[in-house]
C-alpha positions as CSV (number, residue, x, y, z in Angstrom):
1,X,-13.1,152.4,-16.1
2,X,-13.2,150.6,-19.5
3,X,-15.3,147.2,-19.5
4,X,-13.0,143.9,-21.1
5,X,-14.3,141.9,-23.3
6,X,-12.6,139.0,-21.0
7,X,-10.9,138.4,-17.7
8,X,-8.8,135.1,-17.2
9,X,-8.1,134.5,-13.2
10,X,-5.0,132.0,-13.2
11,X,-1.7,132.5,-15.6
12,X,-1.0,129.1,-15.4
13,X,-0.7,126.2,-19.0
14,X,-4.5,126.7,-19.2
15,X,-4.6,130.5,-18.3
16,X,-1.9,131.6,-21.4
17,X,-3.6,129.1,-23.8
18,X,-6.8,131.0,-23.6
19,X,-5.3,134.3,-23.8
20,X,-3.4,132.9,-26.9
21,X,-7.7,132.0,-28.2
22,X,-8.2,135.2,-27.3
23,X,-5.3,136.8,-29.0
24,X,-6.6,135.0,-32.0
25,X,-10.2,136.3,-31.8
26,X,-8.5,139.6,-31.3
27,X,-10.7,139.9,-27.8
28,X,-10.0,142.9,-25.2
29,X,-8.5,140.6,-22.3
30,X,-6.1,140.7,-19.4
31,X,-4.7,137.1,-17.1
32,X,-4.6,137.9,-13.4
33,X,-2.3,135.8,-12.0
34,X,-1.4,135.9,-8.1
35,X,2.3,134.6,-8.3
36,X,4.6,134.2,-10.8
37,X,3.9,133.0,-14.6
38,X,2.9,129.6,-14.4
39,X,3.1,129.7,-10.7
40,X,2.4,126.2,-10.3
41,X,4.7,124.5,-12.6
42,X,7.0,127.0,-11.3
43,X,6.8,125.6,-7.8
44,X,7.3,122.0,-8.9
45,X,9.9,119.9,-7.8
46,X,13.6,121.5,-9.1
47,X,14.5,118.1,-10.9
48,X,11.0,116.9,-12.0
49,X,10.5,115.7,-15.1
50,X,6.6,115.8,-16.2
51,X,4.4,112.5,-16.9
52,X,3.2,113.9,-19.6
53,X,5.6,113.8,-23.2
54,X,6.2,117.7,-24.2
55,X,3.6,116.8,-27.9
56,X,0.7,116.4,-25.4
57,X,1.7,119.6,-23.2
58,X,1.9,122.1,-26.6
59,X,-0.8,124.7,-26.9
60,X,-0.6,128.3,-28.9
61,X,0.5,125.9,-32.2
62,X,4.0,126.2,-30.8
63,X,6.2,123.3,-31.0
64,X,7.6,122.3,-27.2
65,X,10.9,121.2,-28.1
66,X,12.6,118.8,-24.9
67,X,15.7,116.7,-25.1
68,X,14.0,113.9,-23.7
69,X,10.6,112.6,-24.4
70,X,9.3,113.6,-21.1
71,X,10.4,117.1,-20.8
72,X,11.4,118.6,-17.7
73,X,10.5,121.8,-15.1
74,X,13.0,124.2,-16.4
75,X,12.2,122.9,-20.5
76,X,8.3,123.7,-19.5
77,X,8.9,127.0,-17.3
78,X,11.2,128.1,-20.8
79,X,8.3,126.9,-23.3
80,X,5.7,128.7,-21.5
81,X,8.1,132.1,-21.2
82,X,8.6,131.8,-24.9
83,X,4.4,131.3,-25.4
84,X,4.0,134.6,-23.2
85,X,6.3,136.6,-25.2
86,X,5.7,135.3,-28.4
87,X,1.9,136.1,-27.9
88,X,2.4,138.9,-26.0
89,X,-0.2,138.0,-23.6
90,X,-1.6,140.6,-21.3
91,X,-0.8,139.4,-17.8
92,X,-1.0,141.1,-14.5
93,X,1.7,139.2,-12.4
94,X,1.9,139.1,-8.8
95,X,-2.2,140.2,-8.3
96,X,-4.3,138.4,-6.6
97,X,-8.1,138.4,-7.3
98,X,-10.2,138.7,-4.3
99,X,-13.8,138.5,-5.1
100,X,-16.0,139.0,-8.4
101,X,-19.8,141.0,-8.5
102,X,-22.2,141.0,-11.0
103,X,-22.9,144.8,-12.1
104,X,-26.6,145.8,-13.4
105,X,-26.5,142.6,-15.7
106,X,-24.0,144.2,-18.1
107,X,-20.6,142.8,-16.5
108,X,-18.5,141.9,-13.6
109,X,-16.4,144.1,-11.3
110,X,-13.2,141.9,-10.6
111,X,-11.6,143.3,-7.2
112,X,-7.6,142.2,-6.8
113,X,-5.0,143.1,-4.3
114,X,-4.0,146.0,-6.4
115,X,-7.1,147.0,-8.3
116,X,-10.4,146.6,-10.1
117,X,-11.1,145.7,-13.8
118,X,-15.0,145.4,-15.2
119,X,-15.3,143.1,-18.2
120,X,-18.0,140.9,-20.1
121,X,-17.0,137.6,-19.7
122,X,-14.4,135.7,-17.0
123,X,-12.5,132.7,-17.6
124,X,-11.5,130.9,-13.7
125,X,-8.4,128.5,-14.6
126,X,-6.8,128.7,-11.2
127,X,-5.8,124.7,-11.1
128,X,-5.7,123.2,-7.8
129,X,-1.8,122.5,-7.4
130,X,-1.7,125.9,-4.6
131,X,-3.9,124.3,-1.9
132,X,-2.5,121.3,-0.2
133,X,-4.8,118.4,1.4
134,X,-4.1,119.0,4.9
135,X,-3.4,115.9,7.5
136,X,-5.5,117.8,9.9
137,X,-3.7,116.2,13.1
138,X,-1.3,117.5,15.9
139,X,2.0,119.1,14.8
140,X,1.3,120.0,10.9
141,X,2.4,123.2,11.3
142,X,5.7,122.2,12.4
143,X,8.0,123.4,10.6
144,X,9.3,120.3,9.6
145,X,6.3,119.4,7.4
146,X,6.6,120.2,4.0
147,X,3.4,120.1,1.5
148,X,5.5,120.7,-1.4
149,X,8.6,119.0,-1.8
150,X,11.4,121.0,-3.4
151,X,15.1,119.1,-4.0
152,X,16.4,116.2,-2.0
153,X,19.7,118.2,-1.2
154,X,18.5,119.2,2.5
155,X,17.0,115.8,3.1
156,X,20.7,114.3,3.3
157,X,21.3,111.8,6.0
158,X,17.9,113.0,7.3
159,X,15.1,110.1,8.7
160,X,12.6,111.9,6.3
161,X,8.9,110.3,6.3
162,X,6.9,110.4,3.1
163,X,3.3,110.1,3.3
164,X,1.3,109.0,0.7
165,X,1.6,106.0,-2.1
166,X,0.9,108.4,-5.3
167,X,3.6,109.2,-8.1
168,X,4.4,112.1,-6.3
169,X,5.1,110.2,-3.2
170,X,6.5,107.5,-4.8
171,X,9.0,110.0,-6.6
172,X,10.0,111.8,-3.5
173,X,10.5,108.4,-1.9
174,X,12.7,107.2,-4.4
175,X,15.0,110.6,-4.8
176,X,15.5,111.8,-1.4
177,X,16.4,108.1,-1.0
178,X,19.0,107.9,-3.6
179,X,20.3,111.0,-2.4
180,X,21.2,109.5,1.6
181,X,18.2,109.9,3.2
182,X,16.8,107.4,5.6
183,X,13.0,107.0,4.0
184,X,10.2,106.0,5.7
185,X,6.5,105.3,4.2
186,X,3.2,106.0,5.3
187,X,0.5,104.4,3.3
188,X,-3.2,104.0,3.8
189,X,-3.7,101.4,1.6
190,X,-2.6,98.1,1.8
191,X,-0.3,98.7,-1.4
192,X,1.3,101.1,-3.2
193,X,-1.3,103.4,-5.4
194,X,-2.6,101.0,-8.7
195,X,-1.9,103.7,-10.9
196,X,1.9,104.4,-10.2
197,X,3.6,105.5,-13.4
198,X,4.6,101.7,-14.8
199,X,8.5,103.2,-14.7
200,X,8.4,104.0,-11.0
201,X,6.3,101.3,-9.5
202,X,8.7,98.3,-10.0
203,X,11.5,100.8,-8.4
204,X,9.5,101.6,-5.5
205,X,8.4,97.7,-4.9
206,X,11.6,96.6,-5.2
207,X,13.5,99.4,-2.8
208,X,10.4,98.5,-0.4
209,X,10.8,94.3,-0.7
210,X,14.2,94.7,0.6
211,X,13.7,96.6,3.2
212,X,15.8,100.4,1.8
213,X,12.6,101.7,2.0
214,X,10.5,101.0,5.1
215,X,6.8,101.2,4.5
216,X,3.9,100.6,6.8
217,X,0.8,100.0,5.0
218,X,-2.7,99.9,6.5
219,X,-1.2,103.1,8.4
220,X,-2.1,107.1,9.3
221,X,-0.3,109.8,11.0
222,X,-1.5,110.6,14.0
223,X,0.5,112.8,15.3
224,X,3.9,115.0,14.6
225,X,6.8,115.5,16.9
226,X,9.3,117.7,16.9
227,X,11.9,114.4,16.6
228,X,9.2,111.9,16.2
229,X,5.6,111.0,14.7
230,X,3.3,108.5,15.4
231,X,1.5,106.0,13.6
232,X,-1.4,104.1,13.6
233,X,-1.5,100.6,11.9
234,X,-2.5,97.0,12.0
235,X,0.5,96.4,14.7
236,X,-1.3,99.3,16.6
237,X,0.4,102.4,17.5
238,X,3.8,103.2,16.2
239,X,6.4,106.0,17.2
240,X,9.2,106.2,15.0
241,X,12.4,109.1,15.0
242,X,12.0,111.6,12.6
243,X,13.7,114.8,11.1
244,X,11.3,115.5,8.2
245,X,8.0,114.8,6.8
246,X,7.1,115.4,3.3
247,X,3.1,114.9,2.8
248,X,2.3,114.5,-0.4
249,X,-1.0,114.0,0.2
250,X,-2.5,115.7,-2.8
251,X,-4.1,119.3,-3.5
252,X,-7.2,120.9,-3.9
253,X,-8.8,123.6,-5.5
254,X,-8.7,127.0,-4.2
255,X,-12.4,126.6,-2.8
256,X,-12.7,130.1,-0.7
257,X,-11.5,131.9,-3.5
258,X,-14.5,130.3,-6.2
259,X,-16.9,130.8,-3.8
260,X,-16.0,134.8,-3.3
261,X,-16.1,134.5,-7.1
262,X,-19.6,133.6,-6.7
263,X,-19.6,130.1,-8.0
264,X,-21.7,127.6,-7.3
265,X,-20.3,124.7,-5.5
266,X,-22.4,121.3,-4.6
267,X,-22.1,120.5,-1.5
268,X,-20.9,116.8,-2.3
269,X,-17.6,115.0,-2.1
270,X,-16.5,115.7,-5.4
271,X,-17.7,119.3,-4.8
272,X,-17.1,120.1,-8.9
273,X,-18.3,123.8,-9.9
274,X,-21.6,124.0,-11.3
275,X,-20.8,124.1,-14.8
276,X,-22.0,123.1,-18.6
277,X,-19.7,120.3,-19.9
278,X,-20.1,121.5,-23.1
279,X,-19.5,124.8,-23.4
280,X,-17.4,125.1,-20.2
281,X,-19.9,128.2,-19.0
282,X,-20.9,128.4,-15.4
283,X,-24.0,129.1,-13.3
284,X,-23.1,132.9,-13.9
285,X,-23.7,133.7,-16.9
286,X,-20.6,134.6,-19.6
287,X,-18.3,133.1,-16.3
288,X,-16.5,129.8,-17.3
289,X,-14.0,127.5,-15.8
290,X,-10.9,126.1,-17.5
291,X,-8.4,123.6,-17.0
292,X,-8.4,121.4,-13.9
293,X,-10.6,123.3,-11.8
294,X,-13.6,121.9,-13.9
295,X,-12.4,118.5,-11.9
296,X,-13.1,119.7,-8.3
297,X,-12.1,117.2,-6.0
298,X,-11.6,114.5,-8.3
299,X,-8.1,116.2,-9.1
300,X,-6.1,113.1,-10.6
301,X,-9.0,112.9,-14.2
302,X,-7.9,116.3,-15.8
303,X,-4.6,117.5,-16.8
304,X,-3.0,119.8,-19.2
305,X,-3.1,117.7,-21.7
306,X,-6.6,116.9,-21.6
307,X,-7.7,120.2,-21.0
308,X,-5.5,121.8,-23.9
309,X,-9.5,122.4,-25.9
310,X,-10.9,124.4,-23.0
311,X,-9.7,127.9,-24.5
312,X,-11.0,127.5,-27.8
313,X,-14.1,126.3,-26.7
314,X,-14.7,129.3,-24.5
315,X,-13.3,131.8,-27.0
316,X,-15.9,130.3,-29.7
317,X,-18.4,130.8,-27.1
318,X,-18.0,134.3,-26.2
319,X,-17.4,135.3,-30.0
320,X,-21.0,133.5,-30.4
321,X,-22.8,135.6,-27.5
322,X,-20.6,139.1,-28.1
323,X,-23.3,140.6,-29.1
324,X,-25.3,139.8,-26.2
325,X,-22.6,140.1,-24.0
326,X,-23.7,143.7,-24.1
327,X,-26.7,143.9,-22.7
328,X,-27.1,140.6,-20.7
């Protein structure tokens, strides 16, 4: 078995832009990617349109051309199809990586669903949009409850509950209401999240001020029925009909995957991989992280567009140590 120069776990924005570095620096590489090309961006919302404007989301030196300012799902799931075959990018679709091992300080044996691959250096830019925050309460796997909302088409003159006071929730509110649902909040807060996108918070404020939109604030789920949940606020406890509840809630990073990586994770509440700022490089050495995952827990400070140097600076970094790389 031939030893890579680089393996990237995650096909995601972050994933194909260091392949494209590596493309560049004309590395031996392959992505390992569990689902489908961008898998995340693939499973947003059909009819979402990103926060981001498509300038900030380009990567590969490729324009991303959108018709509006803020592009779209299918405009971004197109740009980064057109970035994969334009780069040709090496990608192993629909594998999913299992666990990592050091071998004899010379590599790392990368075991996935479908085989292994030994290589010198590992990039982990697996994101953290796969693993929802769970409720943790009675009747969350009912299959009612939905971690990931999809179109407001089956929500139709349903009584749908929407937890959470987010963009995301905040946007699901706001469609699946336009579209005849009878919406209901859960918020923990006493308002809606401070840092609502400033186009959707007056919309949401307003729908809730005149009542379209019933939200109880200071409130948690305590439990889901199969035609009902209950809440638990400041008027005490609450049960309210329900068809649907749509908890958008947040995500995390894949946690039991990095740690059968062999990463070291703090046992804190940001729980952030052990890593160098700087050069991106972890506790293992020639293993970096990439993208959001550098974040841990504190999901809502890193982005795409913020991230969009991670693949250079790692690429530079290996092209410094290649030489070392073989015999570390």
């Amino acid at each position: 078995m031939k030893i890579l120069d680089l393996i990237i776990i995650g096909g995601g924005p972050t994933g194909i832009n260091c392949a494209i570095s590596a493309e560049k620096a004309g590395l031996d590489y392959v992505v390992l990617e569990k689902g489908v090309l961008v898998n995340s961006i693939y499973n947003f919302p059909t009819n979402m349109t990103f926060f981001s404007t498509s300038k900030l989301l380009e990567i590969g030196d490729t324009p991303f051309i959108s018709h509006g300012d803020k592009p779209t799902r299918s405009e971004a799931l197109e740009y980064y199809r057109r970035l994969h075959q334009a780069w040709k990018v090496k990608t192993h679709l629909y594998e999913p990586v299992l666990k990592m091992e050091r071998q004899d300080n010379s590599h790392y044996l990368v075991t996935t669903t479908k085989s292994q691959y030994r290589s010198r250096s590992v990039i982990v830019s697996t994101g953290f949009y796969d693993t929802p925050r769970l409720l943790n309460i009675p009747g969350e796997d009912l299959k009612k409850v939905k971690h990931y909302y999809d179109d407001a088409h089956p929500y139709v003159d349903q009584k749908v509950l929407v937890i959470g006071a987010a963009n995301s929730a905040c946007d699901v509110a706001l469609e699946t209401f336009y579209k005849g649902a009878q919406v209901t909040m859960a918020i923990r807060e006493n308002e809606i999240y401070s840092k609502v996108k400033y186009w959707i918070r007056p919309n949401i404020e307003n729908r809730i001020k005149e009542g379209s939109i019933k939200a109880y604030f200071n409130t948690t789920v305590k439990e889901i029925r199969t035609k009902e949940v209950v809440l638990e606020g400041p008027e005490g406890t609450i049960v309210i009909e329900n068809d649907f509840v749509l908890a958008m809630t947040g995500y995390l990073p894949n946690y039991p995957l990095l740690q059968n990586l062999g990463l070291e994770i703090p046992d804190d509440k940001d729980k952030i991989p052990i890593h160098n700022p700087d050069t991106l490089e972890t506790t293992l050495p020639n293993v970096y992280l990439a993208g959001v995952v550098c974040a841990g827990m504190k999901t809502s400070t890193l982005f795409i567009e913020n991230t969009r140097d991670h693949g250079e600076i790692i690429i530079q970094q290996i092209l410094k140590n290649k030489v070392q790389l073989k015999t570390f």
